[in-house]
N, C-alpha and C positions, 0 to 999 in steps of 0.2 A: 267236393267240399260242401257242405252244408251250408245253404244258407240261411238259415232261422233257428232261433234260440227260445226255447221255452221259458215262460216263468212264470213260476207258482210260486207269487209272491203271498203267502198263508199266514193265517193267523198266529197260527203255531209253531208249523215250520215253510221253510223255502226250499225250492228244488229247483235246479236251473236244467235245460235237457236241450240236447240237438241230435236231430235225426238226421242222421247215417244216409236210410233211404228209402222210397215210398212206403216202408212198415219195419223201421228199425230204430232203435232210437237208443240214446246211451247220456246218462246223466253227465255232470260235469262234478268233477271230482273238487274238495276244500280242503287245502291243508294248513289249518290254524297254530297256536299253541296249544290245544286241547286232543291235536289228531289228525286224522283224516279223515272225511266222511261226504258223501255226496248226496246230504242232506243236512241245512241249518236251522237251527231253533231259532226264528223270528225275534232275536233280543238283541240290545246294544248296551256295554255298558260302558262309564265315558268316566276316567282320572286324568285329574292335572298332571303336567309333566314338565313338573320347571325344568327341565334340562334343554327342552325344547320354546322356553319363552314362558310371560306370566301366564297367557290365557292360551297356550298349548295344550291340546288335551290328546290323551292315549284313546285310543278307542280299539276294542275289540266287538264282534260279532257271534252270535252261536254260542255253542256251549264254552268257548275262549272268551266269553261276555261271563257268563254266567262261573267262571270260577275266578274270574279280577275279582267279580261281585264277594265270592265265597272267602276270598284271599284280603280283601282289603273292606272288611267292614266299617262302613262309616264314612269311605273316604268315597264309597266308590258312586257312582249314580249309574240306575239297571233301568232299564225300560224294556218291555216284553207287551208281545200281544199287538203291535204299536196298529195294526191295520184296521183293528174297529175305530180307530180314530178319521180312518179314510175319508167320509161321508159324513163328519159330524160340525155342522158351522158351529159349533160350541165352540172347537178345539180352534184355539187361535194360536196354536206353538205353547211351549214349555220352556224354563229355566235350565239349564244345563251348568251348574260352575258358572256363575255369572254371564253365561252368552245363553242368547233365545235362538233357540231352532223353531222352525215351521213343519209343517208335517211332511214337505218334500225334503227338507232339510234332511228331514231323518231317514228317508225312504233313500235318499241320496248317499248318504253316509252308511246307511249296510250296504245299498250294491255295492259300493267300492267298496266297503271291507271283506266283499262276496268275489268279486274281481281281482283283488290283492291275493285270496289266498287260493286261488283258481291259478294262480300262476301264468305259465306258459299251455295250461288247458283253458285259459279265456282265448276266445274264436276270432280270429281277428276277421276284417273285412266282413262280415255277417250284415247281411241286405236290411233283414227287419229282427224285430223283436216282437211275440206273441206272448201280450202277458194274458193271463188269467181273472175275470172278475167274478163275484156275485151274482147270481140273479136278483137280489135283495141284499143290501150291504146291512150290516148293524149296525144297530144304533136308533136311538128314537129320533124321528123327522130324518130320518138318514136321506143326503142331498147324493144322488149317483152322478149328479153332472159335478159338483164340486169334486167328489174323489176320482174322477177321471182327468179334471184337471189338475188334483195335487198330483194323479201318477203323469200324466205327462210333463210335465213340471221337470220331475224327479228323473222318470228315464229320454227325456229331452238332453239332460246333461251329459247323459252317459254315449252322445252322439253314435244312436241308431239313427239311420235315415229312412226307415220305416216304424211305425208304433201300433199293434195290432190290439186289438181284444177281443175275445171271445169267452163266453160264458163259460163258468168252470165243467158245469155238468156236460157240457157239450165235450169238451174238451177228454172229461173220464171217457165217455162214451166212444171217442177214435180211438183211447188208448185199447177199451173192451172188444171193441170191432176188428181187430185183427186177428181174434179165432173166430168170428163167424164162419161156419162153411155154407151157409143159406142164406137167404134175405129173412131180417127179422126186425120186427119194430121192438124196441130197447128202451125201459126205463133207466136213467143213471139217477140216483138218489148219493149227492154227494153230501156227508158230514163232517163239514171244518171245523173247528174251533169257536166261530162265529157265526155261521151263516149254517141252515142246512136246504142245500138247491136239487130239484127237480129237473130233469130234460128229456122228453118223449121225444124219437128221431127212428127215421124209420132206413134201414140201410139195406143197400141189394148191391148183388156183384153181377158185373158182367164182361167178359173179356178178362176177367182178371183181375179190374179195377172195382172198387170198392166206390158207390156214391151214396150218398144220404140224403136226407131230406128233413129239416128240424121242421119238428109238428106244435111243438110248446114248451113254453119253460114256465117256473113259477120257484118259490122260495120262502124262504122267512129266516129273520135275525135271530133264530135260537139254534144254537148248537153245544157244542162239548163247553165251552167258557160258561153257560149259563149251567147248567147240571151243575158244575162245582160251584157255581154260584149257591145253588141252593144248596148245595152241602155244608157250604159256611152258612148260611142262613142259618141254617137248624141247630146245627153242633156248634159253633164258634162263636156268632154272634153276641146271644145271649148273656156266654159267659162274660163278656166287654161293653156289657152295660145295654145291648138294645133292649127295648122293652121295659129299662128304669127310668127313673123318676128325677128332677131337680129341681132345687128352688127358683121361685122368681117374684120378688116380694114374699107375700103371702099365699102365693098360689102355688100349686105342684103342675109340672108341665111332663111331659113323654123328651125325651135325649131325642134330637132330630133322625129320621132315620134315614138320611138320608147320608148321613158319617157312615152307613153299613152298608151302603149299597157301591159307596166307593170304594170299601175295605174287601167287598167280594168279589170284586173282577180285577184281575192282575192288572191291567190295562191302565186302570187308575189309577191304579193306589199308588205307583210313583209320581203322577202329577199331582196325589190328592195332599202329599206329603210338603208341596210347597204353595199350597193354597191360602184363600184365608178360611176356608170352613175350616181347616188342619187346626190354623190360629184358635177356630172360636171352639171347637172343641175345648181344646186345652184351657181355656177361660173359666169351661163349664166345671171343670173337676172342683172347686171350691163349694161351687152348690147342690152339686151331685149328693144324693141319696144314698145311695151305694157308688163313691167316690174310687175305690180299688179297682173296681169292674172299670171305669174311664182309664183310670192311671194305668190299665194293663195294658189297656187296646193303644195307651202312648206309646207305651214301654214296646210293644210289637210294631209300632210306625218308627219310631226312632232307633230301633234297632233292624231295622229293612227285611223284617221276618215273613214278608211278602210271598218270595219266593223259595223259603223251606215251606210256608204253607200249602202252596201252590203244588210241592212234591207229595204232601200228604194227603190231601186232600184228592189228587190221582192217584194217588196208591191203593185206597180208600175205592173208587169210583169203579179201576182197574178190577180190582178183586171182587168187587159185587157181582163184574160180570161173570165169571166162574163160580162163585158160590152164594149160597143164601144170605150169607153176612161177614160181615170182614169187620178187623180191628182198625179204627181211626184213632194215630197213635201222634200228637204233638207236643213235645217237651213243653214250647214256652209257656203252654198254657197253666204248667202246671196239673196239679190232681185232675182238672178240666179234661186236659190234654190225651186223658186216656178210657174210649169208651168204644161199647159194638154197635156197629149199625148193619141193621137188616134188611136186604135188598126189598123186602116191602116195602119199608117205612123211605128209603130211597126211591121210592117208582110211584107213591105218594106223592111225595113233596115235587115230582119231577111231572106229576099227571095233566097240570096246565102245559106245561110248552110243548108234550106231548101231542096234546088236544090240538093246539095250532100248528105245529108240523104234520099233525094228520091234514087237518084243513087247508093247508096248502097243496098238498097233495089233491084230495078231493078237486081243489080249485083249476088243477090242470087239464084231470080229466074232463071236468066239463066246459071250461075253454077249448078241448081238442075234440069235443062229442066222442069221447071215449072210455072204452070200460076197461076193467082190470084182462077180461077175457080176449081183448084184443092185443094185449104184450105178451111178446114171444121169450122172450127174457130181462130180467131185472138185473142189475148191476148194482153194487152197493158199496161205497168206497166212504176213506175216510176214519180217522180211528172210534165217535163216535158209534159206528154202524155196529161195535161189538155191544152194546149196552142191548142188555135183553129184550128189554122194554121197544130199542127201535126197530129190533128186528121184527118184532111180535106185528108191526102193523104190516107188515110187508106178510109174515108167515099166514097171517088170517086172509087176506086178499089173493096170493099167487099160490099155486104149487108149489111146494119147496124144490122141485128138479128143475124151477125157471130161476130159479133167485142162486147167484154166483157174489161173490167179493173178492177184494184181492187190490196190491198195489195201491195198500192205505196212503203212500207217502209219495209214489213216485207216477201215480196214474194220471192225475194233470197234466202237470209238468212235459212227458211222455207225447203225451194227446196232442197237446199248441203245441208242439215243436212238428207233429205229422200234418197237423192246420199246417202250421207255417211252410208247409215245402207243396201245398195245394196250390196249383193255378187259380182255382174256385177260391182262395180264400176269403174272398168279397165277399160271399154268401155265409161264410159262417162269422164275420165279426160283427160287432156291436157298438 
């Protein structure tokens, strides 16, 4: 029987995984009201349920989160993304239907509803639990000892008697090291949603057994959530007022922009919606300049258009990568709503975070005193790694017969549950 549970608790999505046996491993399957599936979208959404008391609330997980959200607009409250909040002493918990949750709160309330629909395939008696972190959590001043304490926190209750972590890229890399047939020192270049991490680890067989040896890791808070950031930056923003003007006396002043920086990352935008900036927005539309552009960008917060954007805007991102230009196509916007963008003008706007996920890289090798001519093979996981733009910096530095991808969703996850059945695992946590 297995004893260790993977988890890739993700930005985007979650994977829960236990291995089988020393290079085997088999996700854990969910069966919600949305399906079956043995991988969930990282979201919660949460309705009252007088039948169950005043302050009872329904809660679903994954895409059974995301279609209450679809099915009951208005009533419902969605939160998505919720792990850049991990590392941020900003986040001091959120309003929920009059009860405040904390960030373990909420990290508590998906695994049970991840354990709920796991069934009689949640592992009973299991030693430890291997979760998954960051080399670099997101978020500006991002604290890693605070989001290690909200995770323990969180899978504290879910009474593991062990709590492991180890770095995610480390983790891709056991899952890639089970087709070595030689000893080869391995880049993993993992892209999440938030984070994109580095791991240079060098691994040789002998006897059969597979051991490694971690040479470095490095990272940076930009990933697949910031690109669509800037996709709203460019095309959406503007049409909802950033970049106008409002009264203040006699003076003309800029709309804060920092109403847009909330409105472009999923993450926020449901806690941005019961804030008081949300408040002072809506104050502003009286002396707004162009007052319509304000009322729209309400009109899209009060109607929780959050997360259709969030679809278009990946759809959008998705097709760049196969073609030179794709249609970004958004009802509410309006005539707005419907315009092309060219993966130029996309790799443009994206050429900053670029720049510093190169530089993280960079920053490995020469922490490790090492050159690209010393990796034997590149590993590239994660749905960001399809984006042209990232693969480019890997195709100009490696041979393309060294660089492999593969097991965007389930290569973590996979990896810390083969951690987790190591006697060594002392050596690889964190």
């Amino acid at each position: 029987m297995a004893e260790a549970l993977g988890l890739d608790f993700g930005t985007t999505n979650t994977v829960l995984s236990l291995a089988a046996s020393a290079d085997e491993t088999q996700s854990l399957a969910f069966t919600s009201p949305a399906g079956t599936t043995d991988s969930m979208r990282t979201a919660l959404s949460f309705l009252k349920d007088p039948q169950l008391g005043a302050r009872a609330l329904k809660v679903e997980a994954g895409q059974a989160a995301i279609r209450a959200f679809i099915d009951n607009p208005g009533e419902c409250r969605f939160l998505q993304s919720i792990k850049t909040f991990a590392a941020s002493p900003l986040f001091q918990g959120t309003i929920v239907h009059g009860r405040r949750f904390q960030y373990e709160d909420l990290m508590e309330v998906f695994l049970n509803r991840l354990k709920t629909y796991a069934g009689d395939g949640w592992p009973g008696g299991m030693r430890r639990v291997v979760a998954g972190r960051p080399v670099h959590f997101a978020g500006a001043n991002a604290d890693p000892a605070l989001a290690v304490e909200r995770y323990n926190a969180a899978l504290a209750r879910l009474d593991f008697p062990e709590i492991h972590y180890v770095y995610e890229p480390v983790a891709a890399a056991f899952y890639f090291a089970r087709t070595l047939k030689t000893d080869a020192t391995v880049l993993v270049a993992d892209f999440g949603g938030g984070t994109t991490d580095y791991s240079l680890i060098r691994f040789e067989k002998s006897a059969g057994r597979l051991s490694a040896r971690p040479l470095g890791h490095s990272g940076v808070g930009i990933a697949g959530d910031q690109f669509d950031a800037r996709i709203i930056e460019h095309l959406v923003a503007p049409e909802i007022g950033r970049g106008s003007l409002f009264k203040s006396f006699d003076k003309l002043l800029d709309v804060p922009s920092n109403y847009y920086i909330n409105f472009s990352r999923w993450n926020q935008l449901s806690v941005f919606k019961t804030s008081k900036e949300y408040a002072d927005l809506k104050s502003l539309v009286r002396q707004a300049v162009e007052p319509d552009k304000l009322e729209l960008f309400i009109d899209l917060i009060e109607n929780d258009e959050g997360y259709p954007l969030y679809q278009a805007v990946s759809a959008t991102k998705m097709a760049l990568s196969s073609a030179e230009e794709a249609e970004f196509r958004f009802a509410p916007l309006g005539a707005a709503g419907h315009k092309m963008v060219r993966r130029a003008d996309f790799e443009r706007w994206i050429a900053g975070d670029l720049a510093e996920m190169e530089t993280a890289l960079d920053s490995l090798f020469a922490s490790t005193g090492t050159t690209a001519a010393d990796v034997d093979r590149v590993f590239l996981t994660g749905g960001t790694s399809f984006v042209p733009a990232v693969r480019r910096i890997f195709s100009e530095r490696f041979d393309g017969s060294r660089i492999e991808s593969g097991g965007e969703l389930v290569s973590i996850a996979h990896g810390l549950a083969l951690i987790g059945e190591r006697d060594d695992i002392g050596e690889w946590t964190v």
